[in-house]
PDB file of N, CA, C and O in Angstrom:
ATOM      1  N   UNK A   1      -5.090 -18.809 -10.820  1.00  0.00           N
ATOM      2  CA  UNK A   1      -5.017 -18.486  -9.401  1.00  0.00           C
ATOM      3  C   UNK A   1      -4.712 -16.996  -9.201  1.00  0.00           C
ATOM      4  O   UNK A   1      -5.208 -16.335  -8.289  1.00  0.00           O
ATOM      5  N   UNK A   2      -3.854 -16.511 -10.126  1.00  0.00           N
ATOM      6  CA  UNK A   2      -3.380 -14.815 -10.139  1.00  0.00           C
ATOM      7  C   UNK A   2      -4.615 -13.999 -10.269  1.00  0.00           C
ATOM      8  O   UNK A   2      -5.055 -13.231  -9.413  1.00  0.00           O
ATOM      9  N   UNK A   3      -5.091 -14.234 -11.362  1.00  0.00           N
ATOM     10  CA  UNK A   3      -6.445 -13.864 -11.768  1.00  0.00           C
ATOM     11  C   UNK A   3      -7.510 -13.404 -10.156  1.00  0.00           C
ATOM     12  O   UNK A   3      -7.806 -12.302  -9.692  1.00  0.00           O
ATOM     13  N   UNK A   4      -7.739 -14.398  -9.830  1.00  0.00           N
ATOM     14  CA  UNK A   4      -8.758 -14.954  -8.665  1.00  0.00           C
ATOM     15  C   UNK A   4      -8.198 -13.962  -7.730  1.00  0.00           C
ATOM     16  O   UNK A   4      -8.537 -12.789  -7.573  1.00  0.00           O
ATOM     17  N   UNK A   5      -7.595 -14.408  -7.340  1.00  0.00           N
ATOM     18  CA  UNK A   5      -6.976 -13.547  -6.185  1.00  0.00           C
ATOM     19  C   UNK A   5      -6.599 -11.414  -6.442  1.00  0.00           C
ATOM     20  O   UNK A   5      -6.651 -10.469  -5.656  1.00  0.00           O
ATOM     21  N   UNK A   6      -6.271 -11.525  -7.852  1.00  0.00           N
ATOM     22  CA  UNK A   6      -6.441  -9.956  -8.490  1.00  0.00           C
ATOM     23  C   UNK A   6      -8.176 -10.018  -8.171  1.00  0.00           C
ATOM     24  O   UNK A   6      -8.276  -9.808  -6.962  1.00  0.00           O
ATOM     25  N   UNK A   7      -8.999 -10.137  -8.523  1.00  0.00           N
ATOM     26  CA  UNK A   7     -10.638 -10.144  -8.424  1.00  0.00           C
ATOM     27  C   UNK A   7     -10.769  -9.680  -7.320  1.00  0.00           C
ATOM     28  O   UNK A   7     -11.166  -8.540  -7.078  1.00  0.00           O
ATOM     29  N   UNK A   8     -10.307 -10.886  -6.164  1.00  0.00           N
ATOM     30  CA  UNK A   8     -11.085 -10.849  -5.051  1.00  0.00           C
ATOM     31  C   UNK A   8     -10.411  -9.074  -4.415  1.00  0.00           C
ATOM     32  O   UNK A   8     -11.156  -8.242  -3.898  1.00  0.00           O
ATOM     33  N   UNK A   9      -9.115  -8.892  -4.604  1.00  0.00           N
ATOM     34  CA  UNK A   9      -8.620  -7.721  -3.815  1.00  0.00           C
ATOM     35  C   UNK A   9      -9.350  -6.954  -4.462  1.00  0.00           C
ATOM     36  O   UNK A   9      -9.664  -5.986  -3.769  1.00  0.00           O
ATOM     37  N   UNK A  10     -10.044  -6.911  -6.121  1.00  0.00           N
ATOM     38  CA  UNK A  10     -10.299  -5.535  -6.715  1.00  0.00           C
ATOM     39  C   UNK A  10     -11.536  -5.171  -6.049  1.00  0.00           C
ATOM     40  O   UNK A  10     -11.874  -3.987  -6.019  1.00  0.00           O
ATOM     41  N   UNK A  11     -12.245  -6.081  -5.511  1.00  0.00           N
ATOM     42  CA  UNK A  11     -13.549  -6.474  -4.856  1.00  0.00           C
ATOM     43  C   UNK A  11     -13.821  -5.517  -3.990  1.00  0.00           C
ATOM     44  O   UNK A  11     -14.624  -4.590  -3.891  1.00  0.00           O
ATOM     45  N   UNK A  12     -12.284  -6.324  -2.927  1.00  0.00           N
ATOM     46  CA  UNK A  12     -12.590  -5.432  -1.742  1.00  0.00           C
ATOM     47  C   UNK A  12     -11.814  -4.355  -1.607  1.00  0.00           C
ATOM     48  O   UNK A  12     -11.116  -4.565  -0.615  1.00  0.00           O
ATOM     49  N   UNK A  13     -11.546  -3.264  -2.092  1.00  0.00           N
ATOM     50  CA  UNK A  13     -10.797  -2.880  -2.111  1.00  0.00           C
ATOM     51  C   UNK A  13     -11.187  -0.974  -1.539  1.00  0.00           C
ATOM     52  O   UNK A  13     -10.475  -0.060  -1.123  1.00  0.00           O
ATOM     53  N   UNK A  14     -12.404  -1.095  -1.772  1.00  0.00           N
ATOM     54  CA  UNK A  14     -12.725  -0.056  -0.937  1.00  0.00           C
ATOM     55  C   UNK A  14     -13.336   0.368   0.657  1.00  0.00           C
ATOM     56  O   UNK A  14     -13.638   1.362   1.317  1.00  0.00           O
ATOM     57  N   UNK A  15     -13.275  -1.274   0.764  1.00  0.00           N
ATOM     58  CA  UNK A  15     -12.908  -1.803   2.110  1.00  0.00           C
ATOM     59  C   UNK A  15     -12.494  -2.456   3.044  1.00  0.00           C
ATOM     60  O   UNK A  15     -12.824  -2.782   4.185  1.00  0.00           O
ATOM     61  N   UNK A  16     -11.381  -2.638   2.051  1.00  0.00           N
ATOM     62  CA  UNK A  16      -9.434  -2.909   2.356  1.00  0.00           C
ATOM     63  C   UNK A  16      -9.684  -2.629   4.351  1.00  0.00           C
ATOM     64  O   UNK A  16     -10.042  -3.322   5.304  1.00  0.00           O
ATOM     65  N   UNK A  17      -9.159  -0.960   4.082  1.00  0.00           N
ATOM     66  CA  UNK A  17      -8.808  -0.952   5.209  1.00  0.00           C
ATOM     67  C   UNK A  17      -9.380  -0.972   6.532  1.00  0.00           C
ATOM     68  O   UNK A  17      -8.777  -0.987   7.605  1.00  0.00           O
ATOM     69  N   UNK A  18     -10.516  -0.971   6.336  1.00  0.00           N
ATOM     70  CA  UNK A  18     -11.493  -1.328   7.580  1.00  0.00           C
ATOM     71  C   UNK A  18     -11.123  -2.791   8.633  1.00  0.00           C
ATOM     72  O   UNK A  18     -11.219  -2.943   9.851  1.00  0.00           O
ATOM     73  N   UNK A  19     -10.635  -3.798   7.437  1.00  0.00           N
ATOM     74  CA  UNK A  19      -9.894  -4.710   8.145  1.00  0.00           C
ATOM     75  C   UNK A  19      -9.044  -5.671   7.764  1.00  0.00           C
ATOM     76  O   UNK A  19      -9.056  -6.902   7.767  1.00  0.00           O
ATOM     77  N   UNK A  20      -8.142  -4.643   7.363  1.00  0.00           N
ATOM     78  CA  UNK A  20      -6.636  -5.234   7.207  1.00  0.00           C
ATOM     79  C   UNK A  20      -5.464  -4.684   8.552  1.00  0.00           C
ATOM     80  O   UNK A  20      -4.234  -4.709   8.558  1.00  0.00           O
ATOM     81  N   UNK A  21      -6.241  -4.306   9.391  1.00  0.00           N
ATOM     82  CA  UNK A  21      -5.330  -3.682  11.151  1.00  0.00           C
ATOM     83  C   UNK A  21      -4.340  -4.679  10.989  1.00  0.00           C
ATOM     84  O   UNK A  21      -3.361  -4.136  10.476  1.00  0.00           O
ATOM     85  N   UNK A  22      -4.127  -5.923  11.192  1.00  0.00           N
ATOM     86  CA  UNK A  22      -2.705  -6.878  11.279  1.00  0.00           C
ATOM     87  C   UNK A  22      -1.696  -6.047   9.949  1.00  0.00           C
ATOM     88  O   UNK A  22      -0.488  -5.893  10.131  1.00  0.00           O
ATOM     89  N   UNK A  23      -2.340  -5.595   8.726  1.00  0.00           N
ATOM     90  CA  UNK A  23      -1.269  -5.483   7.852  1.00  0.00           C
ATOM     91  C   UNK A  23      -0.760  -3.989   8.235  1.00  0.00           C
ATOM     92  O   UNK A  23       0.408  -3.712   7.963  1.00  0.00           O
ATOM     93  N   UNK A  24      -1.289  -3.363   8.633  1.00  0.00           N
ATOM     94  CA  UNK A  24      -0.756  -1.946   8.652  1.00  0.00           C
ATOM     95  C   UNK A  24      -0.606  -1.943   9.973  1.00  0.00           C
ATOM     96  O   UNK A  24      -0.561  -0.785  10.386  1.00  0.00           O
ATOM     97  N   UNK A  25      -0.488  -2.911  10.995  1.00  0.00           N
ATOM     98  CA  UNK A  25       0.625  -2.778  12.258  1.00  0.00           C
ATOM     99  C   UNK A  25       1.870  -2.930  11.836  1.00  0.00           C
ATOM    100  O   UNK A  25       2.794  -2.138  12.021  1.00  0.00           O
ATOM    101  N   UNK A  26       1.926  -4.466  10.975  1.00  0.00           N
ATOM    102  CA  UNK A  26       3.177  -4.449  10.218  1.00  0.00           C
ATOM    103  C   UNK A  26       3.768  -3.533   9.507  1.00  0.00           C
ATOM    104  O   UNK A  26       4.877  -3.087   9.801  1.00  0.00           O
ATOM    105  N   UNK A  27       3.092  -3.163   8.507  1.00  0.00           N
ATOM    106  CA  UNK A  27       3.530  -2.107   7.808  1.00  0.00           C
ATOM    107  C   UNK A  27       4.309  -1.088   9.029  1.00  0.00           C
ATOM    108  O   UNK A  27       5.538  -1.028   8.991  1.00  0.00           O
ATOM    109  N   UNK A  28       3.681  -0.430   9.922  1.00  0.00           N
ATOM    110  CA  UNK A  28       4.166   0.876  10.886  1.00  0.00           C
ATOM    111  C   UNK A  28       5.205   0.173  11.710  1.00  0.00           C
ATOM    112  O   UNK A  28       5.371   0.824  12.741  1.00  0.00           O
ATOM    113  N   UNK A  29       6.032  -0.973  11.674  1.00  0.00           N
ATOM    114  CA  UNK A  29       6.270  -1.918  12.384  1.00  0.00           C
ATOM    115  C   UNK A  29       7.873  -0.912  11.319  1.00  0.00           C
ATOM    116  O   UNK A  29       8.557   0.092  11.519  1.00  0.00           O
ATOM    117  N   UNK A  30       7.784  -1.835  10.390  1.00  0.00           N
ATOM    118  CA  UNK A  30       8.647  -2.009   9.117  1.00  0.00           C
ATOM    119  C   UNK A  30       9.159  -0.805   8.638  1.00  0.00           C
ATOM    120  O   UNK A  30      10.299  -0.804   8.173  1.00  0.00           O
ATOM    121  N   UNK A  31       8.186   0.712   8.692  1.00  0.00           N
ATOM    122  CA  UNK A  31       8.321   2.277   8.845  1.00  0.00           C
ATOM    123  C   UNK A  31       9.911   2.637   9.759  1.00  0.00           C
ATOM    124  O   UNK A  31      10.947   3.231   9.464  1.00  0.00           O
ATOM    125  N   UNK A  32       9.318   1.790  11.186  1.00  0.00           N
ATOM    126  CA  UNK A  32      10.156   2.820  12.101  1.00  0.00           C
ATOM    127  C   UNK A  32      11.626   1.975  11.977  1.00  0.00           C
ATOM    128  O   UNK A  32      12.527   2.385  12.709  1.00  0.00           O
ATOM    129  N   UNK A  33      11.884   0.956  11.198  1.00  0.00           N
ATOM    130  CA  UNK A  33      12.934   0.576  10.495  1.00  0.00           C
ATOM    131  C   UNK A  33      14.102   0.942   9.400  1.00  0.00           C
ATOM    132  O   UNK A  33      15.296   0.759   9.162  1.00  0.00           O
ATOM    133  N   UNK A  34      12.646   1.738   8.788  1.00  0.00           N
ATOM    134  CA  UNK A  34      13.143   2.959   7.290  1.00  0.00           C
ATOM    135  C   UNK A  34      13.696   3.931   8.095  1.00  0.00           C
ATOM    136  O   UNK A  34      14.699   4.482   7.641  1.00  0.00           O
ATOM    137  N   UNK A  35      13.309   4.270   9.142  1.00  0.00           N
ATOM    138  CA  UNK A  35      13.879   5.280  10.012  1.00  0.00           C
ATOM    139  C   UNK A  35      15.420   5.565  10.342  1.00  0.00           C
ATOM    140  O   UNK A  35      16.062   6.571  10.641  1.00  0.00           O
ATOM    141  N   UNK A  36      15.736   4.101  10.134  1.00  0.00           N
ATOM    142  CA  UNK A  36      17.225   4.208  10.727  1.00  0.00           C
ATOM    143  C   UNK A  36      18.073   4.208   9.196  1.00  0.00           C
ATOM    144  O   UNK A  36      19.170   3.659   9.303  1.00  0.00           O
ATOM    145  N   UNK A  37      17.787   4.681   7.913  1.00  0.00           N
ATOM    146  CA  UNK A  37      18.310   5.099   6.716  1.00  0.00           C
ATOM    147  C   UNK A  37      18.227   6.434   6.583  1.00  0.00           C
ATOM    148  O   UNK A  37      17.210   6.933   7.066  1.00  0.00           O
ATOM    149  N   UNK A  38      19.127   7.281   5.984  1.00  0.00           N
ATOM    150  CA  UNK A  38      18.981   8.622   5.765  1.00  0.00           C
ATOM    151  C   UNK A  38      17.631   8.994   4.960  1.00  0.00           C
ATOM    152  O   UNK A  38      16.705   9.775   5.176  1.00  0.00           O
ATOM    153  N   UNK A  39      17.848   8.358   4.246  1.00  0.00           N
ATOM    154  CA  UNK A  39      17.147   8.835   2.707  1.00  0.00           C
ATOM    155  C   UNK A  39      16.791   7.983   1.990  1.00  0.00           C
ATOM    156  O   UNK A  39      17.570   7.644   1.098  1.00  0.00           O
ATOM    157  N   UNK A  40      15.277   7.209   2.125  1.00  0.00           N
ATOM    158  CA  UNK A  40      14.904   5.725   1.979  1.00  0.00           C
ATOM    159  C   UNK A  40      14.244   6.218   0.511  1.00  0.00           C
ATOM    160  O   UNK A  40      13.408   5.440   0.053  1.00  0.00           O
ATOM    161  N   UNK A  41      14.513   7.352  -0.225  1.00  0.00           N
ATOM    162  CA  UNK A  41      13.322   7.883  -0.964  1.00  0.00           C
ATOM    163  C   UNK A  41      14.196   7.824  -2.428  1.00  0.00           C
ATOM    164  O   UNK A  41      15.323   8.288  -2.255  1.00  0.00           O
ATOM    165  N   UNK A  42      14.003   7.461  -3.543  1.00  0.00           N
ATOM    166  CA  UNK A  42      12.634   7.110  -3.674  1.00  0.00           C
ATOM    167  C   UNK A  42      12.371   5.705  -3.021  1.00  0.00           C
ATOM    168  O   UNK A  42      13.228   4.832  -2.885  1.00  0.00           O
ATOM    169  N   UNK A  43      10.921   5.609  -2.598  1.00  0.00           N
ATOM    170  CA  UNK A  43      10.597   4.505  -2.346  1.00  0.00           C
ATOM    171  C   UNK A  43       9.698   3.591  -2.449  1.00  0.00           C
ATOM    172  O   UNK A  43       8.607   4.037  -2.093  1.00  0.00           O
ATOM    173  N   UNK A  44       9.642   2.092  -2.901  1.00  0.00           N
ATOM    174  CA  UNK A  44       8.820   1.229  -3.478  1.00  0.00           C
ATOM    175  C   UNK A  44       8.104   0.484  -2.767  1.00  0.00           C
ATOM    176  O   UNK A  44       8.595  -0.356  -2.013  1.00  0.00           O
ATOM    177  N   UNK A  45       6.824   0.680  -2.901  1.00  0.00           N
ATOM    178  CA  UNK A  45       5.987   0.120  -1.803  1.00  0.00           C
ATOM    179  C   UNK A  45       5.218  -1.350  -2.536  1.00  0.00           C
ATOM    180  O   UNK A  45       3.997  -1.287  -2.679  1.00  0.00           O
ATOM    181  N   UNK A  46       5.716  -2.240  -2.847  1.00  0.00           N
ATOM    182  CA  UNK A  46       5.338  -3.404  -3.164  1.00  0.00           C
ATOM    183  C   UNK A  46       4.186  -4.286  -2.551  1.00  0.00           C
ATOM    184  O   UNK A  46       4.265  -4.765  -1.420  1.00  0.00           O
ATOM    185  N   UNK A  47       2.996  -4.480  -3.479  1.00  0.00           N
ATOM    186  CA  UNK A  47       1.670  -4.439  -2.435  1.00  0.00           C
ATOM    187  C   UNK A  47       1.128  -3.989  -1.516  1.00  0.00           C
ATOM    188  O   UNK A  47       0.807  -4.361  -0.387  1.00  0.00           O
ATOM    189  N   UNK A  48       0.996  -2.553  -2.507  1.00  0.00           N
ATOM    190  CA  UNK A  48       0.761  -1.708  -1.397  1.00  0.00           C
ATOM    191  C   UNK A  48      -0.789  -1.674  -0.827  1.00  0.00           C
ATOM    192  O   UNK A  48      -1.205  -1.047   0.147  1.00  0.00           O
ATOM    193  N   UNK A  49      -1.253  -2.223  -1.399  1.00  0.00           N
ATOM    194  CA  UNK A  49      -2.911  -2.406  -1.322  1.00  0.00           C
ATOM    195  C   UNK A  49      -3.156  -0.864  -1.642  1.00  0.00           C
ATOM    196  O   UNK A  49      -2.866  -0.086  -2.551  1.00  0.00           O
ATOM    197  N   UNK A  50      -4.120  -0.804   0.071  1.00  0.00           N
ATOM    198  CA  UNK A  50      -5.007   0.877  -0.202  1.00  0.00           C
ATOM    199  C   UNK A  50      -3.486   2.227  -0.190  1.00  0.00           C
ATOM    200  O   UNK A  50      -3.571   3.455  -0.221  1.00  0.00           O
ATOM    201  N   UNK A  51      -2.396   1.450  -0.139  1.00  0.00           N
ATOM    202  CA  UNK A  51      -1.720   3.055  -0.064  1.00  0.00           C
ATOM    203  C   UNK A  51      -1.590   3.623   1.554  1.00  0.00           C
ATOM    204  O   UNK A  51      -0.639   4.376   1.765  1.00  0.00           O
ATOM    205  N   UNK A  52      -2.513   3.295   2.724  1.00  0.00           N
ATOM    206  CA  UNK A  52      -2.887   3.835   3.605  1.00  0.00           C
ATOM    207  C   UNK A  52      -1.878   4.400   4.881  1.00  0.00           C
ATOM    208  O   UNK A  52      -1.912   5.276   5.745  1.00  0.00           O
ATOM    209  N   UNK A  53      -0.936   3.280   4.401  1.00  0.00           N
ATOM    210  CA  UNK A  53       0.765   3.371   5.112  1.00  0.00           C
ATOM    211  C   UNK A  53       1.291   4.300   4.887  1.00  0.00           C
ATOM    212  O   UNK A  53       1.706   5.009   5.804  1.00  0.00           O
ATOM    213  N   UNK A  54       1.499   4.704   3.278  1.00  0.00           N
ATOM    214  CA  UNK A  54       2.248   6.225   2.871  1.00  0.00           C
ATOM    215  C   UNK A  54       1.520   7.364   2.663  1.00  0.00           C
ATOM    216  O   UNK A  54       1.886   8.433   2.175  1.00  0.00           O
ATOM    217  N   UNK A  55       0.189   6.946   3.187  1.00  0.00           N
ATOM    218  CA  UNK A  55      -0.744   8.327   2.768  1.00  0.00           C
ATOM    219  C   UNK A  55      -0.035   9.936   3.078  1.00  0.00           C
ATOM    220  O   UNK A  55       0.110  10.320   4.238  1.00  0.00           O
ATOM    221  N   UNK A  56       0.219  10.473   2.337  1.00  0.00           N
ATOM    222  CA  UNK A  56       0.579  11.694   1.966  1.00  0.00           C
ATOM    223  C   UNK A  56       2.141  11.931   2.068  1.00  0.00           C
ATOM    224  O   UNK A  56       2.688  13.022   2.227  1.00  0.00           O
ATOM    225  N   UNK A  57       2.667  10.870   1.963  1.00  0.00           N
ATOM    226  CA  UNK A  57       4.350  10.743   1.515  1.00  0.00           C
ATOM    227  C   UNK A  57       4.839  11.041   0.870  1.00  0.00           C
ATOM    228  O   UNK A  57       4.041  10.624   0.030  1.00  0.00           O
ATOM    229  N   UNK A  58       5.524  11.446   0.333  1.00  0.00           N
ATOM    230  CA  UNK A  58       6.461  12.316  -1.502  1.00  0.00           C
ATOM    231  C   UNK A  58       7.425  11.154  -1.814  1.00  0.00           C
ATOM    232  O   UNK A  58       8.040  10.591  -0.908  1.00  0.00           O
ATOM    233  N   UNK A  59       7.495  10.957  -2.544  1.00  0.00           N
ATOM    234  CA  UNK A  59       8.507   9.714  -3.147  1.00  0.00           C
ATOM    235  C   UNK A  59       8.146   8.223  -2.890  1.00  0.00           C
ATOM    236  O   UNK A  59       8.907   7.257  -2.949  1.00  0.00           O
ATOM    237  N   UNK A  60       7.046   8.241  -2.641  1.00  0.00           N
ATOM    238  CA  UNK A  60       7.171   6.612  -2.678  1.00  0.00           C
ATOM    239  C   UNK A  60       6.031   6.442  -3.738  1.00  0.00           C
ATOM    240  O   UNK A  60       5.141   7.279  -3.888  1.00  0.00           O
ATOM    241  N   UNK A  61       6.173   4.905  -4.696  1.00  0.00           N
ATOM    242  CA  UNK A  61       5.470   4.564  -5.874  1.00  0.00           C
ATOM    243  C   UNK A  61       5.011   3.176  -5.441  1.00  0.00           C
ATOM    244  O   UNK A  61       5.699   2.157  -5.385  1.00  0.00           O
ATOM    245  N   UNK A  62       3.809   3.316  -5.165  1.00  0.00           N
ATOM    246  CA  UNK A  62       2.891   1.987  -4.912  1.00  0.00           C
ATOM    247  C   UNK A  62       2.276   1.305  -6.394  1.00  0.00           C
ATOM    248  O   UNK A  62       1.776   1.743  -7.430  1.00  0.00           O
ATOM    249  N   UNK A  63       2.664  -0.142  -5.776  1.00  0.00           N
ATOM    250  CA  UNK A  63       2.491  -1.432  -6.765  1.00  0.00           C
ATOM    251  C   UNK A  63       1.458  -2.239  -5.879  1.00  0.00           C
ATOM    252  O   UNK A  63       1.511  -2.371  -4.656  1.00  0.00           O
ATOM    253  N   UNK A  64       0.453  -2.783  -6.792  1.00  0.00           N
ATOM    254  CA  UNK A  64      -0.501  -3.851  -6.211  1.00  0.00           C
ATOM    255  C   UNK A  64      -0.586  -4.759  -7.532  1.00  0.00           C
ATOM    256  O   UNK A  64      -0.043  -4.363  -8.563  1.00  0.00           O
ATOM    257  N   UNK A  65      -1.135  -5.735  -7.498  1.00  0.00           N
ATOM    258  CA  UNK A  65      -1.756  -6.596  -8.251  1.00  0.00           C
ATOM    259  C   UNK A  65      -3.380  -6.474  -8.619  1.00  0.00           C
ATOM    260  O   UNK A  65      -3.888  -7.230  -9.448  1.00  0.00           O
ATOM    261  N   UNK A  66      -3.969  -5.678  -8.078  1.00  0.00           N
ATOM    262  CA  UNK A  66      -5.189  -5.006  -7.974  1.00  0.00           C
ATOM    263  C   UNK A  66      -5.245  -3.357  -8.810  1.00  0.00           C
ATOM    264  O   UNK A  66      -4.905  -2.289  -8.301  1.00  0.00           O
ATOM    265  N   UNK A  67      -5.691  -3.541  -9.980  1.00  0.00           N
ATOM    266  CA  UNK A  67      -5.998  -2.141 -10.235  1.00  0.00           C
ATOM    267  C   UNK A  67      -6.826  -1.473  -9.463  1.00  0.00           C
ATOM    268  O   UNK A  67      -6.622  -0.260  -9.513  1.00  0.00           O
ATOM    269  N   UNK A  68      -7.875  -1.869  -8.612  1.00  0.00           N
ATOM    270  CA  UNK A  68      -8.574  -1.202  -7.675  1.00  0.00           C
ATOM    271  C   UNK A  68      -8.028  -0.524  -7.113  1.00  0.00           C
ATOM    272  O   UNK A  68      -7.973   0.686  -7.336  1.00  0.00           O
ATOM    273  N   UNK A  69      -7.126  -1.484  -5.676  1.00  0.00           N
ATOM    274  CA  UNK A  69      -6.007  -1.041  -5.123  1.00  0.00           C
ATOM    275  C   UNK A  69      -5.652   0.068  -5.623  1.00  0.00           C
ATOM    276  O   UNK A  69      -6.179   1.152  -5.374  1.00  0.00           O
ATOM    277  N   UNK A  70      -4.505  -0.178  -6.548  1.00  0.00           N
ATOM    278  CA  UNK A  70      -3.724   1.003  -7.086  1.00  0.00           C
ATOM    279  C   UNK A  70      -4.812   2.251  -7.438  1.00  0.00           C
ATOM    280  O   UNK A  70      -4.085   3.106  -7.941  1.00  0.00           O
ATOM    281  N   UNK A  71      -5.681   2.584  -7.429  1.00  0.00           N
ATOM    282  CA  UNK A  71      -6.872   3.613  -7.454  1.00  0.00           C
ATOM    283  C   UNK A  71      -7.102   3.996  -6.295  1.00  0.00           C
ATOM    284  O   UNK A  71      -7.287   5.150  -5.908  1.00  0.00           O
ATOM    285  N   UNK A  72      -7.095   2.836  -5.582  1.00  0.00           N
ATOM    286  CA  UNK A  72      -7.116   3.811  -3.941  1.00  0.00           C
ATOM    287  C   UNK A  72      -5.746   4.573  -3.199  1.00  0.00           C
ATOM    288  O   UNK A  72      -5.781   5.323  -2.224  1.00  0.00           O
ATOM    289  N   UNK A  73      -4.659   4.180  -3.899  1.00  0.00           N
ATOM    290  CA  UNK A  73      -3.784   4.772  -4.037  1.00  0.00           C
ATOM    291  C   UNK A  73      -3.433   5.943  -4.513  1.00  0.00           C
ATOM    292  O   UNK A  73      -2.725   6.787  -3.965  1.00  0.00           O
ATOM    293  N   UNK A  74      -3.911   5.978  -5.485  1.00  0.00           N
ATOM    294  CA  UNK A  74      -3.528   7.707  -6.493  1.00  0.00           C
ATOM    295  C   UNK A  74      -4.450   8.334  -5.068  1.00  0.00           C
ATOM    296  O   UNK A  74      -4.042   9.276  -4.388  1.00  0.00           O
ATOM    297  N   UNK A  75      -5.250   7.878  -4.907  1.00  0.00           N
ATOM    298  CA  UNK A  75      -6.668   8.546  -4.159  1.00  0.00           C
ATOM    299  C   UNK A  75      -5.707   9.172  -3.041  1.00  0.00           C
ATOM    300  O   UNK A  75      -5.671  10.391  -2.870  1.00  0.00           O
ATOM    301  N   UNK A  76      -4.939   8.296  -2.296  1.00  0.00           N
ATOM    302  CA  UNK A  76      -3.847   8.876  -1.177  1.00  0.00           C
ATOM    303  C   UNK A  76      -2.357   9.964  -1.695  1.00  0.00           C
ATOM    304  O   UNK A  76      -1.517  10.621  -1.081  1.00  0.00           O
ATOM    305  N   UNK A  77      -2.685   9.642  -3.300  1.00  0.00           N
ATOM    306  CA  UNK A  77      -1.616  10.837  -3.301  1.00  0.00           C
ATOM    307  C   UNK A  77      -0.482  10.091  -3.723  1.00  0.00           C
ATOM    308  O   UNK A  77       0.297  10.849  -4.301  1.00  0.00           O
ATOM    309  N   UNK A  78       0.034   8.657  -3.665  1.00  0.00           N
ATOM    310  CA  UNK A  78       1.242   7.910  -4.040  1.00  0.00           C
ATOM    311  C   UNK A  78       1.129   7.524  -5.528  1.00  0.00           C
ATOM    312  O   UNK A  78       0.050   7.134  -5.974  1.00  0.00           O
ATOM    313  N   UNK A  79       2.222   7.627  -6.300  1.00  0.00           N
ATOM    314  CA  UNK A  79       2.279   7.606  -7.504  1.00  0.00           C
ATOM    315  C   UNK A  79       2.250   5.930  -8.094  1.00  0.00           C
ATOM    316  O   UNK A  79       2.300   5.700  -9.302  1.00  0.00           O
TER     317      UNK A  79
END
């Protein structure tokens, strides 16, 4: 089932964000939350898919289950 589901994200993954809008409302939802911490950094972005949330952030290290993913990530600059 891990497998399958790694596939299908590696699939789509270069057009993730075209329509994943519900996840990255959340995501910007969950942001202005980090807000109320001084210094949330370093910070771990756990499924992060495309990265598209922290695009051009310093300290945060995106994790997917998708090596794709994580490629569209470096692509944004997150480690």
């Amino acid at each position: 089932m891990k497998e399958k589901i790694k596939e299908n994200f590696s699939r789509a993954a270069k057009e993730y964000d075209r329509y994943a809008i519900f996840q990255l409302e959340a995501g910007k939802r969950l942001l202005k939350r980090l807000k109320l911490l001084k210094n949330p950094f370093p910070l771990l972005d756990l499924g992060s898919g495309t990265g598209t949330l922290f695009k051009g952030w310093k300290g945060v290290f995106a994790l997917d289950i998708s090596t794709a993913m994580v490629m569209e990530c470096k692509k944004q600059g997150l480690l």
